[in-house]
Structures are given as C-alpha cells and as structure tokens.
N, C-alpha and C positions, 0 to 999 in steps of 0.2 A: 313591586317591592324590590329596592336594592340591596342585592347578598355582600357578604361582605369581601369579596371577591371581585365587587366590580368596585368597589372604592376607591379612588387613587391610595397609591402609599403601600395597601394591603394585598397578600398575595392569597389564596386558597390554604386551607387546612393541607397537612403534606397528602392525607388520605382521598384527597378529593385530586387531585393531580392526575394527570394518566401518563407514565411513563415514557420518552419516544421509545420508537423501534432506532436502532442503529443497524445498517447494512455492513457487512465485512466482505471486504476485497480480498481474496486468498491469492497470498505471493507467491506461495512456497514452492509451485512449479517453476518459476521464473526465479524472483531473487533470493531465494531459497536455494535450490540447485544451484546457483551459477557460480557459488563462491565454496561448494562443497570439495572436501578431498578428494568424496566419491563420486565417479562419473558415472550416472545408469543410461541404460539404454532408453531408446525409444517405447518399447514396451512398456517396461517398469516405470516410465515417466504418462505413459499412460494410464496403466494402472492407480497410482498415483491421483491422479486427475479425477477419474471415476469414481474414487474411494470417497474423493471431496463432493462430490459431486452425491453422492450417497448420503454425506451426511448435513445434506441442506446448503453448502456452496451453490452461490446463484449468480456470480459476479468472480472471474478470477484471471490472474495475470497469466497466460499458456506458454506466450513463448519470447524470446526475445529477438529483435533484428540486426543484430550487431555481424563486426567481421569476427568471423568464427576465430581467427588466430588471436585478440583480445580476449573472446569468452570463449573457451571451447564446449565449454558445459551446454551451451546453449546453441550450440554449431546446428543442432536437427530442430529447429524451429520450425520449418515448413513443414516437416515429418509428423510431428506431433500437431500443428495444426488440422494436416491432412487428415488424422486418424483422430481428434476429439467427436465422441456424439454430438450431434445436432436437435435434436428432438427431445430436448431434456430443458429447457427453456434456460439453458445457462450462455452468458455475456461473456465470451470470451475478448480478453484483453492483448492485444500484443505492442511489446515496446519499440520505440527507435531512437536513435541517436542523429539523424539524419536523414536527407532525402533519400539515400539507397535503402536505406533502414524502412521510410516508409512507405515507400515504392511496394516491397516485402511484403511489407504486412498488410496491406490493400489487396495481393494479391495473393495472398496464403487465406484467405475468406476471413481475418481478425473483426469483431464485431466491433471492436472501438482501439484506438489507438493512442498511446500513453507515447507521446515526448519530452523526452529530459531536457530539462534548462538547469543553469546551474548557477548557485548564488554568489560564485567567490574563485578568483583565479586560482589557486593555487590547484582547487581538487579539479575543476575545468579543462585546465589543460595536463593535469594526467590523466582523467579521463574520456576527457573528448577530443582535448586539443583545441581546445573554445574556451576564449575571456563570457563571463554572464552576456554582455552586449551581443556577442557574437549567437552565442545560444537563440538571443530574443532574434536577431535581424532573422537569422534561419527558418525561427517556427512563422514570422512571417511572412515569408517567402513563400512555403511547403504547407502551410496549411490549407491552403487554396485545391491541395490534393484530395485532399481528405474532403473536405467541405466538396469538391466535386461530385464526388461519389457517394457521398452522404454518409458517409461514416462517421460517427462519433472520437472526436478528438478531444484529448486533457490534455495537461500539460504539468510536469512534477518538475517541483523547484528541488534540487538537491542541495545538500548542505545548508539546507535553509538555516539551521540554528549551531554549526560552527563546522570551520573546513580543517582536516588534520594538519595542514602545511600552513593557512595562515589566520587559523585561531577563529577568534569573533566574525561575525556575520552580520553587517548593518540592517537592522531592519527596515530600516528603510530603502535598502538598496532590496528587499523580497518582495516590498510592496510595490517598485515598480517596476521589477518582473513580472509582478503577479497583471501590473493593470495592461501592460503590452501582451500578456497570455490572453486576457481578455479582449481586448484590442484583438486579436490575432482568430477569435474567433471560437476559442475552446468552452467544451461545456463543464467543466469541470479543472481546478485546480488541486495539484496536493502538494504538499509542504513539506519536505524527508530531513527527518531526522536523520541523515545516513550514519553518522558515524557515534549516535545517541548518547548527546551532548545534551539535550534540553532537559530543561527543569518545567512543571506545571506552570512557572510564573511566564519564564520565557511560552510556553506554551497560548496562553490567553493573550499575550501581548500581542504577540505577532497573529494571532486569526484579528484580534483587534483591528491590527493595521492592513491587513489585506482582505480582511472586508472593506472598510473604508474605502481601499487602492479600486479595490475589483469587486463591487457587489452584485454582477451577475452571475458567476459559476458558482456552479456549488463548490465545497470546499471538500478535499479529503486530508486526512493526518496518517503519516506514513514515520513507525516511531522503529527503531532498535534501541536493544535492552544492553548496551556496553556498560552502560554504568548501573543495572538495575532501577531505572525510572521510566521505563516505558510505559507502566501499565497505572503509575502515576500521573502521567502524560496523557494517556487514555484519557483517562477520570475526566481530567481537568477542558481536555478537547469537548466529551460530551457535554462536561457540563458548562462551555463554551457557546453549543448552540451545533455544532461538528455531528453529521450523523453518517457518515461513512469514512471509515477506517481501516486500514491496510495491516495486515495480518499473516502469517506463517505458520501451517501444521507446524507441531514441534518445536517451534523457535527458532526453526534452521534459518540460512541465510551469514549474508553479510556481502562486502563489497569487495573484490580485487584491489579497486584503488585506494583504498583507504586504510591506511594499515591499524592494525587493532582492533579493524571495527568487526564485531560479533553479531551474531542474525537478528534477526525481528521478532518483533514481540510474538510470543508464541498465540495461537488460534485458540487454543482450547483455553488459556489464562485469561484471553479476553474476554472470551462468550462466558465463560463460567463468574468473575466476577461482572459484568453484566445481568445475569440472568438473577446471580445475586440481589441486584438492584430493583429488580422486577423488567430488565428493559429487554425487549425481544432481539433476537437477533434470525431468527429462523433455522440458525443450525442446533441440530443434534448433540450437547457434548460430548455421550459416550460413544457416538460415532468417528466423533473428531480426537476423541481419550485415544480411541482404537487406532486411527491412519498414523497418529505420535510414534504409536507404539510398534507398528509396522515398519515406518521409515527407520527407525533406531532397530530392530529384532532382523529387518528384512531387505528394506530398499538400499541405506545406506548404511548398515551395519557398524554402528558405531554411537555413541550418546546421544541423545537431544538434548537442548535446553528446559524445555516446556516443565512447570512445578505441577500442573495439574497432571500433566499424562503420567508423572512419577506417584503421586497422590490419591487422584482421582478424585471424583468428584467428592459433594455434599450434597445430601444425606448419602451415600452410595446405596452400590446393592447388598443386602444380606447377606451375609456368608455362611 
C-alpha cells in the first residue's frame, strides 16, 4: 500500500518527521578569546575547555597557529594543546593561516586542522596578507601535509557574506573557492559570517551555490551576531540541509581585523532554540547556562552577549 508520504508532490504529516541532530563546533576557546579584552591564562583557558567539555562539547576549535604578535591571545596554543584531556572522545580542532601555522598544529597532536581562505581582498590582506586566489593556491600546496599524516583538514571561507573594507561578496567568487577547497582535498568546508553581515536569504543562496561548486565536503555555517541575525541564520542553515554549526559559550568572540565586528552566536542560544525544535544537539543547556556564566562572573570578568545565560532556560528550575 502506498502512504502518503511516498507520493510525489507530498511530504509526511510534520509529526511523523524525525528531527536531524545538529552537531555544534565550540569556538569560544579559539575565536572567542582571541579578540577578547581579557587575556587568561593557560589554566583558566583550560579550565574553560573542561567545563565545555562537561557539558557535552564533542568537537571544539582549542587553539590557534598564528604569529603570536598578530594574536597574542592565542600565543600559548601549544600549551593548551599540550594540557587538553585525551580520553574524553573529544575532536580537538586547531587553526592555521599557513604553512608554519600548519606545520604547528600537526605537531601540537591537533585532531583536525581548520584553514582560513578568504573571500574578498580587502579583509585578506589585512588579515593574512593574501588576495582569495592567493589563500586557494596555498591550501593547495600544504594540504598535502595534512593528508600525509592523515589528519583531517577543512577549510573556512571568511567573509564569505560581506568584507568591512569592500562591502558585497560575489557568490560566485565563494563557490569557487569552495570547489578548489574541494579540489584541495578537505573534508569539510565552512562559510563565516565574520563580520555578520548575512540575512537567512543570503544564507540559503550561498550553501545553494556551494553545494552545487563542491558537493563533497560537508558543509559547516560559522555566523556572528553584529547585527543580531545570527540565530536567524542558524534557522535558515538547518533548515538548509546544514548539520554542523559553529558556536561560542556566551557569545564571546569577534575578529581583530574587522572592525565592529562583535562575537559569535552565543552556545547556549543555539542549543536551546534547537532543542526547542525537538533537534538534538547532545549538549547539556544548563551546563553550557553555567560556563556563560563563569566566563562573564570568572574567567573574563566582564559581560557576555548570550540572551539565554541572562534568562535561562525553558521551562527552568523551580524556585
């Protein structure tokens, strides 16, 4: 007998659906810190980690490989490599800008390696010193390092949806970034909102065209909340087809080069409306309520962005 479900045209009653899970990539040790006032220690950036790591973090960006006099926030990357647990089945992620960058993280034990590409001269060469073309010929080159040693290598488009110095961002110039990422070898691509500029329309258009470009890597969506449409962004990525998504205890973050730009979508805002949706994420919210509320009371003594760690959940606890 055919349900009505296999009919062409017809989709499933909503209650017969089964929600995906969506995976969260926690930033907040990496582009979190790197653009903070406050600079914590090795410890406290450990700590940190832990706390994430407690509350169902399974996948998280640890540390970055740049020259420490660009980031200083980010200068003890080995350190904290050094000192994260191992036996806690968590994917430690390290960045690079570069072949000395990934040289680093190859050999700081990083379980996967995240290189920036970049969409649009302008933020390129204040942050790298690299036109897009430039970015693509490099990850060509240096991924061959990675794929040696069999580490898992992505590759994040920045500025994918507009650069502060020269505005608009062709989408078609992201989708053939994204098909030489591919070409180049990586398992995964992501798309940064850095300076969070995008609307949900921009949002669909562009995973549109870079699937098309590049339909091998998975995709991931990497938003900040400058203009407050991150977690509209969100929305729109899952309901895109987008099942892993870049995130920030607290909201913290933002970018050196990019002036104005404010941190990433906060952790606990996504997982809570998510979980609202019925869609798993595996993290704990009032675990992730609590690390908000630590970083702003403890680590970095000073406000977070995040509405939920101000709020807290739905239904909460009794009082």
């Amino acid at each position: 007998m055919t349900t009505p479900s296999e009919l062409p045209g017809l989709k499933p009653e909503p209650d017969t659906i089964t929600p995906p899970a969506v995976e969260i990539v926690e930033v907040g040790p990496r582009d979190g810190l790197q653009n903070d006032p406050t600079l914590i220690d090795t410890g406290v950036n450990l700590e940190f980690i832990d706390r994430l790591i407690e509350a169902g973090v399974r996948r998280l960006e640890a540390a970055s490989f740049v020259n420490p006099k660009l980031g200083p926030a980010m200068a003890d990357g080995d350190a904290v490599m050094a000192g994260v647990p191992r036996d806690r089945g968590v994917t430690y992620i390290g960045l690079a800008l570069n072949e000395r960058g990934l040289r680093r993280a190859i050999d700081a034990g990083c379980d996967e390696i995240n290189f920036v590409m970049v969409a649009s001269e302008g933020f390129g060469k204040a942050n790298q010193n690299a036109t897009p073309e430039e970015t693509a010929d490099l990850l060509e080159r240096i991924a061959v390092l990675a794929h040696d040693v069999r580490i898992p290598l992505a590759a994040t488009i920045s500025v994918a949806f507009g650069d502060p110095f020269d505005g608009e961002v062709d989408v078609a110039r992201v989708a053939a970034l994204a098909r030489r990422a591919a070409a180049a070898g990586v398992m995964e691509i992501a798309l940064g909102d850095t300076i969070g500029v995008a609307s949900p329309w921009d949002v669909r258009a562009m995973v549109a065209a870079v699937r098309e470009a590049a339909p091998g890597p998975r995709l991931r969506l990497h938003f900040h909340n400058t203009r407050n449409t991150a977690l509209a962004n969100v929305y729109a990525a899952v309901e895109a087809g987008v099942r892993v998504i870049d995130a920030s205890a607290g909201g913290i973050g933002g970018c050196p080069f990019a002036p104005r730009a404010t941190g990433n979508v906060a952790t606990e805002d996504v997982v809570y409306m998510l979980q609202r949706g019925g869609i798993e994420t595996g993290i704990d919210l009032e675990a992730m309520i609590a690390t908000a509320r630590w970083l702003e009371t403890v680590a970095l003594r000073h406000p977070v962005a995040s509405m939920v760690a101000k709020a807290g959940g739905f239904p909460g606890p009794r009082q």
